[in-house]
N, CA, C and O atoms as CSV, one atom per row, in Angstrom:
chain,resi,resn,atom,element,x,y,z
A,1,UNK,N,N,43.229,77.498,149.131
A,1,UNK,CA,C,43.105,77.928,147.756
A,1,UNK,C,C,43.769,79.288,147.563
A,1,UNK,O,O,44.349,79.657,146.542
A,2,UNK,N,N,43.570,80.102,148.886
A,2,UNK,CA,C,44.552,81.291,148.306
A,2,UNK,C,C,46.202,81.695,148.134
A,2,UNK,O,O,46.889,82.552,147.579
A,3,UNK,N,N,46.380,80.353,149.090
A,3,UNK,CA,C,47.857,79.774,148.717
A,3,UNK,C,C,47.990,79.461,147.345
A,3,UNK,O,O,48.701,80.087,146.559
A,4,UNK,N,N,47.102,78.210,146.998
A,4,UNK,CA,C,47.805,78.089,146.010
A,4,UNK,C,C,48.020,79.464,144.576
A,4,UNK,O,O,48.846,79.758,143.712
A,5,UNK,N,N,46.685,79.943,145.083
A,5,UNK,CA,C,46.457,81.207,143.788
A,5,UNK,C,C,47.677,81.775,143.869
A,5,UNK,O,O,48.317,81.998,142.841
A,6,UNK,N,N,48.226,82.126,145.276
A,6,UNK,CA,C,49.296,82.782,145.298
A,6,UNK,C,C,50.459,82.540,144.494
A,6,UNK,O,O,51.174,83.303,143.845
A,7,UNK,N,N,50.479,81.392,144.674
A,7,UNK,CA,C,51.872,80.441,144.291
A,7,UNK,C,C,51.902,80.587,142.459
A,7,UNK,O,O,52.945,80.851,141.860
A,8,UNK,N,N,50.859,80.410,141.914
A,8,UNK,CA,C,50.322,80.549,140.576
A,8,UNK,C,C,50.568,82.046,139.977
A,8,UNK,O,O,50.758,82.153,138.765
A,9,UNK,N,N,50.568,82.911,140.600
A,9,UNK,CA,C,50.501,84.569,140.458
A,9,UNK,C,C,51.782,84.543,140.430
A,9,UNK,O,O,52.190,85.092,139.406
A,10,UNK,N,N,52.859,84.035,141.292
A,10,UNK,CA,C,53.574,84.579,141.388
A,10,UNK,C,C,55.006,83.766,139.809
A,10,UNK,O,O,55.931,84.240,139.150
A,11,UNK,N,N,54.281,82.323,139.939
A,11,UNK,CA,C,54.847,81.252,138.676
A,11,UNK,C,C,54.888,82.331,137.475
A,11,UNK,O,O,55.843,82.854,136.901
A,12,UNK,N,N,53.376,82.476,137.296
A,12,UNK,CA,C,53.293,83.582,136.452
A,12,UNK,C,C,53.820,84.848,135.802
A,12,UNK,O,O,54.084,85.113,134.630
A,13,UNK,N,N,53.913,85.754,137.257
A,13,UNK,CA,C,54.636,86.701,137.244
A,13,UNK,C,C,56.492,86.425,136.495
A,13,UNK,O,O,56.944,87.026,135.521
A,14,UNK,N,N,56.940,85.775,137.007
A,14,UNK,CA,C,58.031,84.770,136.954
A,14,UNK,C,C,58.419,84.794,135.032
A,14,UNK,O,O,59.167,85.419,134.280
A,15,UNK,N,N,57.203,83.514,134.907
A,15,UNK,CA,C,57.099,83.273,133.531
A,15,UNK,C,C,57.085,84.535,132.275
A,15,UNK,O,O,57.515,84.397,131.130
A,16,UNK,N,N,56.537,85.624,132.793
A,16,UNK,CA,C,55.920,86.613,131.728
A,16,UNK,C,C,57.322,87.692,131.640
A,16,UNK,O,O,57.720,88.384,130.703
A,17,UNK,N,N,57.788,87.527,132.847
A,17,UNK,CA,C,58.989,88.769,132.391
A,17,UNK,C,C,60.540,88.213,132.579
A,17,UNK,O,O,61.435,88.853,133.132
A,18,UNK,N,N,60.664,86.967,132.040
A,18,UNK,CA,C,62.073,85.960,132.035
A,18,UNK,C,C,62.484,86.530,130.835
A,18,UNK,O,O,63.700,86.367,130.726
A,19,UNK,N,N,62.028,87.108,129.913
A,19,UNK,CA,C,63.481,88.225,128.754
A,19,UNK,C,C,63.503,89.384,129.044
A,19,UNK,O,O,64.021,90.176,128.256
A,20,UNK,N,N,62.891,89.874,130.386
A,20,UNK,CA,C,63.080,91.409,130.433
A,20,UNK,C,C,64.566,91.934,131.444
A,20,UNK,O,O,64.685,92.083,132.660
A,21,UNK,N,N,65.433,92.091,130.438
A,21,UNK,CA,C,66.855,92.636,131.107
A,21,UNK,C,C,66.504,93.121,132.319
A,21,UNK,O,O,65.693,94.026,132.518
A,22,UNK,N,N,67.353,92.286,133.440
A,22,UNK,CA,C,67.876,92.770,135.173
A,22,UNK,C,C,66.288,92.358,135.816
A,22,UNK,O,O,65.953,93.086,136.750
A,23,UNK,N,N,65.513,91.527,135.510
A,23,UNK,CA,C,64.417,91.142,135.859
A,23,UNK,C,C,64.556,90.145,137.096
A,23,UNK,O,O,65.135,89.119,136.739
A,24,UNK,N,N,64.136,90.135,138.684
A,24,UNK,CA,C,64.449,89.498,139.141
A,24,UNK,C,C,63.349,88.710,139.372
A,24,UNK,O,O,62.218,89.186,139.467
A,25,UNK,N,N,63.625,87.408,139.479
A,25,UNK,CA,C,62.251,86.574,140.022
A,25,UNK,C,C,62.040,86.475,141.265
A,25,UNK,O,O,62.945,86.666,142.077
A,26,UNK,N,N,60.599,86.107,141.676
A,26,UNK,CA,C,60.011,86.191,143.131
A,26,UNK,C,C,59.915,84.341,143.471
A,26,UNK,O,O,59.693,83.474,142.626
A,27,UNK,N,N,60.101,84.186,144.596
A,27,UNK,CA,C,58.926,82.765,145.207
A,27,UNK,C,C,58.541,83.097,146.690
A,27,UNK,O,O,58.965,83.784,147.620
A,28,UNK,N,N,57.354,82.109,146.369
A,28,UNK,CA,C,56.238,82.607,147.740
A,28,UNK,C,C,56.489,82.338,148.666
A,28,UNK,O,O,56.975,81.250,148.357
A,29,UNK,N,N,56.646,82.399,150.108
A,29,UNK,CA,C,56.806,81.343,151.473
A,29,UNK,C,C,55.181,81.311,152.005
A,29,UNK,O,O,54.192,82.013,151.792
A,30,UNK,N,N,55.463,80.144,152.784
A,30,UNK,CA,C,53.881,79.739,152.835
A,30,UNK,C,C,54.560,79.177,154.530
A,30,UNK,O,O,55.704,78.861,154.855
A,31,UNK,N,N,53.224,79.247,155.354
A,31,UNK,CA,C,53.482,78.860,156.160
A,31,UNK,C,C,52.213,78.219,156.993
A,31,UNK,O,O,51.118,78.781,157.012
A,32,UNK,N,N,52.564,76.588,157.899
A,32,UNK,CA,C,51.463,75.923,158.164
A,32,UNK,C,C,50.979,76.794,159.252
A,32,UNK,O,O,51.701,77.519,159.937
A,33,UNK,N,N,49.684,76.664,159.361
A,33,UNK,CA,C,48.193,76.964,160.239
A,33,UNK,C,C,48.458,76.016,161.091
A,33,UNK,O,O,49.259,75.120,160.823
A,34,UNK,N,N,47.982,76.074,161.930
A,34,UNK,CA,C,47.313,74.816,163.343
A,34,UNK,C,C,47.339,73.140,163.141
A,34,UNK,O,O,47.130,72.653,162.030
A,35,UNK,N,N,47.522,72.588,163.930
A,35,UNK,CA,C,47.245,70.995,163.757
A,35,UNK,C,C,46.486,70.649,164.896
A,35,UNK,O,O,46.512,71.022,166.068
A,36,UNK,N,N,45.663,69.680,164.129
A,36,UNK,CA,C,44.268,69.222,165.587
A,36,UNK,C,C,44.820,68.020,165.501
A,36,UNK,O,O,44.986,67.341,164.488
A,37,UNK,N,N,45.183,67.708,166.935
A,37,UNK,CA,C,45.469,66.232,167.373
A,37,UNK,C,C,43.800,64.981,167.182
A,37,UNK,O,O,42.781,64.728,167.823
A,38,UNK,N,N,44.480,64.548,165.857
A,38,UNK,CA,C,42.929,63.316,166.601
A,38,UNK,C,C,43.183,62.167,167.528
A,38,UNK,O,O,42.298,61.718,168.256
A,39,UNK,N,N,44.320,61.730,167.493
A,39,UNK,CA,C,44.824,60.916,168.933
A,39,UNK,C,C,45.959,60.793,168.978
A,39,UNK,O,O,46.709,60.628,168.015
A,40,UNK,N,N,46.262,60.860,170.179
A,40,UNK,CA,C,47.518,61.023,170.757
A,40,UNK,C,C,48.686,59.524,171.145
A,40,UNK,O,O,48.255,58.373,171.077
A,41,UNK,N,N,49.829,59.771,171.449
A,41,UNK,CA,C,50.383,58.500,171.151
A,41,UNK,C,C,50.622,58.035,172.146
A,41,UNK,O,O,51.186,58.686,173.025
A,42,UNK,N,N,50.140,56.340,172.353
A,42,UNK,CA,C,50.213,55.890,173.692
A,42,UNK,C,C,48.494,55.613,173.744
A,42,UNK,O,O,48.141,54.534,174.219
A,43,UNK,N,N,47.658,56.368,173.366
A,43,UNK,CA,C,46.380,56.439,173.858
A,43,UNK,C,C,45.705,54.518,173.843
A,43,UNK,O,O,46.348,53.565,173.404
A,44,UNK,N,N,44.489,54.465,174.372
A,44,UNK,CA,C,43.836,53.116,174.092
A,44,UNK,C,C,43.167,52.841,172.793
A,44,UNK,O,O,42.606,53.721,172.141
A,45,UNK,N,N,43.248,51.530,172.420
A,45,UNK,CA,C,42.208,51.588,170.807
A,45,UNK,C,C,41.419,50.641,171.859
A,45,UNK,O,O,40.193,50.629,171.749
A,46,UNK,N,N,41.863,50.046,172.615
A,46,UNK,CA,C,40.792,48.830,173.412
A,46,UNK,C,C,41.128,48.374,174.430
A,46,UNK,O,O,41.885,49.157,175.004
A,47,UNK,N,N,40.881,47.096,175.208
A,47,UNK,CA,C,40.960,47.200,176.812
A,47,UNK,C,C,42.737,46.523,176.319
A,47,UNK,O,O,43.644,46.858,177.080
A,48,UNK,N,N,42.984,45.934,175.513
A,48,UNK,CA,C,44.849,45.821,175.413
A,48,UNK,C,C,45.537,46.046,174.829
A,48,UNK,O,O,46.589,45.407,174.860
A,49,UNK,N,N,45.394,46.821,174.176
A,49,UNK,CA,C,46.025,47.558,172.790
A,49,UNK,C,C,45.841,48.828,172.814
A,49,UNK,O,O,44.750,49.371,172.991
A,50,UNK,N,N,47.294,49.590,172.572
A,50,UNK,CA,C,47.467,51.067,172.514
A,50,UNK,C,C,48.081,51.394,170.905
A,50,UNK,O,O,48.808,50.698,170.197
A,51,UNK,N,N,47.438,52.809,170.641
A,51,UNK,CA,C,48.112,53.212,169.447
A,51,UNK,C,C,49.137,54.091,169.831
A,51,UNK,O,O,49.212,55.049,170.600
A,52,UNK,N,N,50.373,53.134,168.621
A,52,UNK,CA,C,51.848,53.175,168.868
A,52,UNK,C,C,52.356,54.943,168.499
A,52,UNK,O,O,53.430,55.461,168.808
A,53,UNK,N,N,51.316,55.520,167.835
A,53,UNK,CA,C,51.702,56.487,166.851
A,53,UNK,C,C,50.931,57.498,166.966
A,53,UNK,O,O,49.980,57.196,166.246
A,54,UNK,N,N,50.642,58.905,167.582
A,54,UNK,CA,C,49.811,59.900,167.450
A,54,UNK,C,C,49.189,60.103,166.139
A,54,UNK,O,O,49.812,59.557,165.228
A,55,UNK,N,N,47.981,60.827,165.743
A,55,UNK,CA,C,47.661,61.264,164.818
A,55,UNK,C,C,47.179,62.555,164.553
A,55,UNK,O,O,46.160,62.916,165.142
A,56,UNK,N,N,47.830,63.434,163.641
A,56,UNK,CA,C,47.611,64.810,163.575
A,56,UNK,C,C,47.089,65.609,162.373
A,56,UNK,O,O,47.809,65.531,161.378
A,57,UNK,N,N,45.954,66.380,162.257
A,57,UNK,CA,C,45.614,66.712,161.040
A,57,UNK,C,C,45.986,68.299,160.953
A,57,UNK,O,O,45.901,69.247,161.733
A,58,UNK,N,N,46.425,68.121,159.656
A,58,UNK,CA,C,46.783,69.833,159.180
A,58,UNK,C,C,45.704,70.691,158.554
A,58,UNK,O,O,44.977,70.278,157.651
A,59,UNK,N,N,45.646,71.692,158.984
A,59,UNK,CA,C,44.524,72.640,158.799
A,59,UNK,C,C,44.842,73.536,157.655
A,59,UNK,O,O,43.976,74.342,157.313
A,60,UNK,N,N,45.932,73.499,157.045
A,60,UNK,CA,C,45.942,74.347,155.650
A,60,UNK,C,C,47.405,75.183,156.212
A,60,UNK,O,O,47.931,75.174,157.325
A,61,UNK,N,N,47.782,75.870,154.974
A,61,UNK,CA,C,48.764,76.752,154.884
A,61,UNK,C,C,48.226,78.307,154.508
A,61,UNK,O,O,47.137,78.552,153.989
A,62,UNK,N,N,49.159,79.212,154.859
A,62,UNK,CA,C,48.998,80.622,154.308
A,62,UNK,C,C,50.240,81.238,153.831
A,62,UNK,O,O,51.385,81.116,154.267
A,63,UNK,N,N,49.800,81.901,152.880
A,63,UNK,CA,C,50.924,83.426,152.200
A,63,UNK,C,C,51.381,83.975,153.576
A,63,UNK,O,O,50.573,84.271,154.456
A,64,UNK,N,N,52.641,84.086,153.702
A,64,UNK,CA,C,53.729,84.661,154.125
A,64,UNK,C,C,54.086,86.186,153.545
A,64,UNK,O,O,53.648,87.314,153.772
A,65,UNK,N,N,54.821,85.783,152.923
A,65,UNK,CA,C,55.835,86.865,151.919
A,65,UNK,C,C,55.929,86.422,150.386
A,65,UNK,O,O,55.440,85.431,149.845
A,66,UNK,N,N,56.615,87.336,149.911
A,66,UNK,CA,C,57.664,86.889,148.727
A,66,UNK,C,C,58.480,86.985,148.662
A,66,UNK,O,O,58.644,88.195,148.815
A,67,UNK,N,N,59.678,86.412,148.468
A,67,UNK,CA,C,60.685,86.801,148.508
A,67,UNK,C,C,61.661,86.686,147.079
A,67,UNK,O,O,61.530,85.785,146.250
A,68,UNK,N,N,62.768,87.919,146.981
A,68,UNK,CA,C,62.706,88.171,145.960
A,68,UNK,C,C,63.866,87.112,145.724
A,68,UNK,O,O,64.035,86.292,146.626
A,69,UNK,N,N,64.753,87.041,144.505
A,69,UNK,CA,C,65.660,85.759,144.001
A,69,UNK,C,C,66.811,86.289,143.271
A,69,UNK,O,O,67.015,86.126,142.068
A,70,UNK,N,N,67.737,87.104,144.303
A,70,UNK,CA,C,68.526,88.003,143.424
A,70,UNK,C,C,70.107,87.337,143.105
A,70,UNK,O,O,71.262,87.672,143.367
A,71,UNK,N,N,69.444,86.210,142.391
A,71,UNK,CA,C,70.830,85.441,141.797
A,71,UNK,C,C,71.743,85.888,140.475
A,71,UNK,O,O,71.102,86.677,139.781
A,72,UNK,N,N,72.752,85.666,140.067
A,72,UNK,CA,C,73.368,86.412,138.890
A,72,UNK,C,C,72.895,85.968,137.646
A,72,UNK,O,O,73.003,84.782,137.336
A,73,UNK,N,N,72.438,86.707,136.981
A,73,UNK,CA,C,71.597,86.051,135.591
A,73,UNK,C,C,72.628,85.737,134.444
A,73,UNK,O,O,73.781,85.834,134.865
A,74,UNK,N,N,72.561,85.455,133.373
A,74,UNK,CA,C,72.861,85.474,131.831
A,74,UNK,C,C,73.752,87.071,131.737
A,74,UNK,O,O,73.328,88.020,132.397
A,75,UNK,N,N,74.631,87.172,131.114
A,75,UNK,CA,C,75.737,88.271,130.791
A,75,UNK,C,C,74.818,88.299,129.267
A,75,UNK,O,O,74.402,87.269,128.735
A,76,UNK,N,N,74.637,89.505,128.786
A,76,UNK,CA,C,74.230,89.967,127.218
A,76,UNK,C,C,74.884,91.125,127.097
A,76,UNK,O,O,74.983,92.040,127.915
A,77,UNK,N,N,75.525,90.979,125.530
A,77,UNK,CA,C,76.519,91.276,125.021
A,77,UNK,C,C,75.312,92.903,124.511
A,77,UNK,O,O,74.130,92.742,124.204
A,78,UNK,N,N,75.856,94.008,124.539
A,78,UNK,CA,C,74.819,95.190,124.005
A,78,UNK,C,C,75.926,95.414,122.782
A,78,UNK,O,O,77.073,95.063,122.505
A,79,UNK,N,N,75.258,95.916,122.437
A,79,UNK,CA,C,75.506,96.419,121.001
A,79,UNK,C,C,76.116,98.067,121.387
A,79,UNK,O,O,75.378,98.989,121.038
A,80,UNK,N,N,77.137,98.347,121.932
A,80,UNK,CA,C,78.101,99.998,121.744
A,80,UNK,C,C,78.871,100.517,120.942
A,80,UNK,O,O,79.994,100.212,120.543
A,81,UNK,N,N,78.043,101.498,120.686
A,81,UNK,CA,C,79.020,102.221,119.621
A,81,UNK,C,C,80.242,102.759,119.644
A,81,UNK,O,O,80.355,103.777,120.327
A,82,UNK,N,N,81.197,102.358,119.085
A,82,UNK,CA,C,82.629,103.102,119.085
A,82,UNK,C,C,83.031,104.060,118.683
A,82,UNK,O,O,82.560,104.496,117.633
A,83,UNK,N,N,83.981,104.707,119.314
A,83,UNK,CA,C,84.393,106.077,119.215
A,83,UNK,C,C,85.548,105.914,118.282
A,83,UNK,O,O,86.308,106.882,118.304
A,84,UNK,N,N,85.799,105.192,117.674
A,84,UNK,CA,C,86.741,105.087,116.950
A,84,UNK,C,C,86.826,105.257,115.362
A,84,UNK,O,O,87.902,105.108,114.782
């Protein structure tokens, strides 16, 4: 859950300042936690039959970083006054 909050904060962040001139956007990296083997491949299901396929459960993800997204935006034309 604090992944995802993360991920949401940062959508957010994102969303709220997309007209603010030279504004760069962020995204989160997340990265997996541990995996608990519940059986392994090859193992027995019974006295003649083996399972063909391990099985592995994921224990969740965590916040990493952010990283920032410094791609070239939209060109806006300013309004300068001439010296002329």
């Amino acid at each position: 859950m604090q992944a995802q909050q993360m991920n949401i904060d940062v959508i957010s962040n994102n969303i709220a300042n997309v007209n603010t001139a030279g504004f760069k956007g962020s995204r989160p990296s997340f990265q997996d936690l541990v995996y608990q083997t519940m059986s392994t491949a090859g193992a027995s299901s019974s006295q003649s039959t083996t399972i063909p396929t391990g099985m592995q459960l994921g224990l969740g993800v965590k916040p990493v970083s952010i990283q920032k997204l410094f791609t070239q935006g939209d060109f806006q034309n300013t309004a300068t006054a001439s010296i002329w």
